[in-house]
C-alpha atoms as one frame of an Amber mdcrd trajectory, in Angstrom:
protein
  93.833  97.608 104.693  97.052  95.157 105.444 100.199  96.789 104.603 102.719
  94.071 103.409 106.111  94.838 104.169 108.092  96.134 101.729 110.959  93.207
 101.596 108.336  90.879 101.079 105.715  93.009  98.166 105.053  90.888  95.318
 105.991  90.788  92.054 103.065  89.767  90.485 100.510  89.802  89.166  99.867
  93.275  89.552 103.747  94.047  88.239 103.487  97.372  90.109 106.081  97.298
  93.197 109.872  97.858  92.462 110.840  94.815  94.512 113.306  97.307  97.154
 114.132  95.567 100.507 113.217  97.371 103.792 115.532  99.576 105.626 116.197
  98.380 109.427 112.939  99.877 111.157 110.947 100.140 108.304 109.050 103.367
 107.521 107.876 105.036 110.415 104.239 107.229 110.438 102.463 109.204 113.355
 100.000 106.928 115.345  97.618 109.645 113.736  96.487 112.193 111.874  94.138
 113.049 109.043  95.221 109.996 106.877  95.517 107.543 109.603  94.411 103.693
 108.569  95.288 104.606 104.902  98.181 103.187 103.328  99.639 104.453 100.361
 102.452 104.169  97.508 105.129 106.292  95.939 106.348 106.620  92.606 110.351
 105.741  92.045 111.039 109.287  90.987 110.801 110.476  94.773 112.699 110.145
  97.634 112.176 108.084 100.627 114.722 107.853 103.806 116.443 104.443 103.276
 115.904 103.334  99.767 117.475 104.265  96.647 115.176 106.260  94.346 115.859
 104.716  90.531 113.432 106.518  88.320 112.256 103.413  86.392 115.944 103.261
  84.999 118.883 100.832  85.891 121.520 103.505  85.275 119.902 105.735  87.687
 119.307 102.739  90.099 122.931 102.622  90.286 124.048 106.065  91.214 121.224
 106.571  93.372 122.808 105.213  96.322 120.352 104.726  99.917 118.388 108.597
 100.675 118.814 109.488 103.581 115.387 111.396 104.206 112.113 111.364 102.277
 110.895 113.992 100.140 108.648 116.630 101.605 105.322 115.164 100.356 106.360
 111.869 101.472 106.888 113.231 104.674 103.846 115.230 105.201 101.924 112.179
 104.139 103.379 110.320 106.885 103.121 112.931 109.123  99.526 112.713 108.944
  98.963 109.316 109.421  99.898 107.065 106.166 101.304 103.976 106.214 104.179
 103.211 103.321 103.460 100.143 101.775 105.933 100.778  98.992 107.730 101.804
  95.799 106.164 101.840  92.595 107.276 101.248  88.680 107.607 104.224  86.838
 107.897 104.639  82.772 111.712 105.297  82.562 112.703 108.720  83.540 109.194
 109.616  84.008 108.858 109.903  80.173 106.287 108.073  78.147 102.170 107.776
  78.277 101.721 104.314  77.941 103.182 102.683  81.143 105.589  99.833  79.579
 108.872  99.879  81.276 111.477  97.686  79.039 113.420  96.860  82.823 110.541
  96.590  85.672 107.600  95.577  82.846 103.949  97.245  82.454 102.181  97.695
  85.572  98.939  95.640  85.439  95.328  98.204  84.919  93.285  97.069  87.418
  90.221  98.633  86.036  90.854  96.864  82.447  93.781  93.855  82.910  94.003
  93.472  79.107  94.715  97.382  78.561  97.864  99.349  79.148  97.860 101.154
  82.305  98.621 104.861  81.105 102.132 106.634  82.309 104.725 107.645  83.490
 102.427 107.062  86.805 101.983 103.608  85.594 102.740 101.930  89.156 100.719
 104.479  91.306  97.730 104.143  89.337  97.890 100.043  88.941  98.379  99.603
  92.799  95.333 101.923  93.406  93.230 100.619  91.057  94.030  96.561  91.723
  93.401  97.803  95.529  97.052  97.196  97.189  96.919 100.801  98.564  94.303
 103.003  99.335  96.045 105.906  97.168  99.142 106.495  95.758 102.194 109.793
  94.647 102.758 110.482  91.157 103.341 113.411  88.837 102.352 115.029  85.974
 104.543 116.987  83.538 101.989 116.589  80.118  99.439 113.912  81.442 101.222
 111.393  83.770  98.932 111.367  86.273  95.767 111.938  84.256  96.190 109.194
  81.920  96.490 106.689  84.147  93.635 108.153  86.112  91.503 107.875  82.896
  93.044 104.384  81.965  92.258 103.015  85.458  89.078 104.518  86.333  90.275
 106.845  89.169  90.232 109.954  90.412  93.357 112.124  89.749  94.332 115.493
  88.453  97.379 118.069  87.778  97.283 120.531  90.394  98.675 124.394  90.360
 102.040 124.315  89.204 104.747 124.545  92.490 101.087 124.298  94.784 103.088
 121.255  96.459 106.978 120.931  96.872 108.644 118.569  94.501 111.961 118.808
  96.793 113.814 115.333  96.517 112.255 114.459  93.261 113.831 113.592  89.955
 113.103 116.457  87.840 111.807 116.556  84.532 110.919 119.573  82.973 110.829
 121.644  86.130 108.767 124.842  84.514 105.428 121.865  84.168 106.350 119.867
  86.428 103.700 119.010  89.109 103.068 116.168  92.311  99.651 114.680  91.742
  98.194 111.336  93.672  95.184 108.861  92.502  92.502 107.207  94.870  89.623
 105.224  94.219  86.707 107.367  95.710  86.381 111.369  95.814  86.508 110.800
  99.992  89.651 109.518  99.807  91.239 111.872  97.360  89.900 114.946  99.198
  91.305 113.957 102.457  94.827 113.032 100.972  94.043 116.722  98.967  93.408
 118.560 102.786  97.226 117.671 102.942  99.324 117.923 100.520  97.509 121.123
  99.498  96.540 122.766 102.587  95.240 126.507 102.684  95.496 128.694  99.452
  97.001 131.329 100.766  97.730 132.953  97.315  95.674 136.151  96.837  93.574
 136.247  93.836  94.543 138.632  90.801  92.497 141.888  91.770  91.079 141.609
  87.457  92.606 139.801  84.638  95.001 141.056  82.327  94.499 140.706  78.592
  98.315 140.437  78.312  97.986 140.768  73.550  95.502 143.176  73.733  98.251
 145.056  76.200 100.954 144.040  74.031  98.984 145.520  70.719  98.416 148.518
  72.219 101.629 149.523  73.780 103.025 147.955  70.126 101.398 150.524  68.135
 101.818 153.631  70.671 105.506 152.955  70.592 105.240 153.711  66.534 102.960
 156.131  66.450 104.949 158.751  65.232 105.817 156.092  62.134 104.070 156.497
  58.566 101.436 155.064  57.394 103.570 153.155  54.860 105.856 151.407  57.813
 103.394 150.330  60.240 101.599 148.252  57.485 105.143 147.221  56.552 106.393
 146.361  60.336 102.359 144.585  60.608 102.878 142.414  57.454 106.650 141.389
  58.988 105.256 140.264  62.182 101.978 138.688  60.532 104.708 136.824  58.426
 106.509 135.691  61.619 102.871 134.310  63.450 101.891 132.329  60.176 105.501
 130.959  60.286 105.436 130.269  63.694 102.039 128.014  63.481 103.232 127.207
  60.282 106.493 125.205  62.169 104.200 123.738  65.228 101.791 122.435  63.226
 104.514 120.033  61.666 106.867 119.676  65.033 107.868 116.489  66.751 106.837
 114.737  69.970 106.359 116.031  73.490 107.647 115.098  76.724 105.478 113.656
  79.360
C-alpha cells in the first residue's frame, strides 16, 4: 500500500487525518521486521517524535508543543517494520462513543458511509476500514476501540489491562485504560498482535479465589463469639447497605469512555 506523506494527507472525504505537517525527515521505520510493507495510523492521544499530540481538542493542541520521541507502542511498531502514514481524529479527550468531533468533524465509516463511525477511536477505525492504512492505534477505556470495530466491520478488541505500555499517552482513566489497534483481516491483526503483545510471561493463578465466599466466611468467624440477636442485626445492616447500593446504580448517571 502507498503511504502518502503526512504534509500532504487529505482532508476528505474520509475526514479521518488531523491535517499535521511532516517533521524534517519524516518518520523513520526499520527496512524490516515482522510488520514490514504495512503501513499504519495513530490516534491523536499518543505521542509521536516531531508532532504535537492534541487529543481531538484545540486547547490541548495548543499546549502540546512538538514531542520529541514517540510513545513506546509507536515505537515498537516501527521497530518492526511499519510505515507511519499519519495522525488520526479522535472524539475530544478520548471521551464519547459516537465519533463526532465538534473541531476535526466525524470520521467517515467506511463499512457504512451514512452511519456514525463509533468512538473515541473514530479516526483509527475510519482509515482502516476506507483502506488508507492497513491497521491502525487506538484505545479503549469503556468501548473505544470495540465500537468502532463493530461500527466498521473490523477486527478489534480490549486487551489485558497494562498488557501493553501506554507511556506517552494522554490518560484517561488510567485504572481501565487500555492500547488496542483495528485491521481488516484476522492475518493482519495477529501479526500487529505478535508485537505489541509479545510473550505472556505472567504465570497463571495456581486456582481461583472466590474472593465473597472468602469475605463471608472470614465475616462471620470474626463474630462468632456475637449473639444470635446481633449477627442477624449486623446481617440486616449490611443487607440494607447492598439493596442501597444497587438501589443508587441502578438510577446513576453516564459513564466515561
Amino acid at each position: 500500500m502507498t503511504v502518502p506523506a503526512s504534509d500532504t494527507l487529505p482532508a476528505a472525504p474520509e475526514h479521518c487525518w488531523v491535517p499535521y505537517p511532516a517533521p524534517p525527515g519524516g518518520t523513520p521505520h526499520a527496512a524490516a521486521g515482522p510488520l514490514q510493507g504495512l503501513s499504519f495510523a495513530v490516534k491523536d492521544i499518543y505521542d509521536v517524535a516531531g508532532y504535537p499530540t492534541g487529543c481531538g481538542s484545540p486547547h490541548m493542541l495548543a499546549l502540546s508543543g512538538t514531542k520529541p520521541r514517540s510513545a513506546p507502542v509507536v515505537e515498537a511498531l516501527l521497530a518492526a517494520g511499519a510505515a507511519f502514514a499519519g495522525k488520526v481524529v479522535t472524539d475530544e479527550l478520548a471521551f464519547s462513543m459516537s465519533g463526532k468531533n465538534a473541531h476535526f468533524g466525524a470520521p467517515r465509516n467506511g463499512a457504512a458511509p451514512e452511519r456514525i463511525s463509533g468512538g473515541s477511536s473514530s479516526g483509527s477505525a475510519s482509515a482502516v476500514s476506507c483502506g488508507l492504512v492497513d491497521f491502525a492505534i487506538g484505545s479503549d477505556t469503556g468501548g473505544s476501540v470495540r465500537a468502532p470495530a463493530s461500527h466498521c466491520g473490523l477486527v478489534g478488541l480490549r486487551p489485558t489491562h497494562e498488557r501493553i505500555s501506554l507511556g506517552g499517552t494522554m490518560p484517561l482513566a488510567p485504572r481501565f485504560d487500555t492500547c488496542g489497534w483495528f485491521a481488516r483481516d484476522i492475518g493482519t491483526f495477529a501479526r500487529v498482535g505478535a508485537v505489541l503483545l509479545g510473550e505472556d510471561t505472567t504465570a497463571p493463578l495456581a486456582a481461583p479465589r472466590w474472593l465473597v465466599a472468602a469475605f463471608i466466611e472470614a465475616f462471620w468467624s470474626s463474630i462468632a463469639e456475637v449473639p444470635a440477636w446481633g449477627k442477624f442485626s449486623v446481617a440486616g445492616v449490611l443487607w440494607a447497605g447492598v439493596l442501597l447500593w444497587l438501589w443508587r446504580g441502578g438510577r446513576g448517571g453516564g459513564h466515561a469512555h
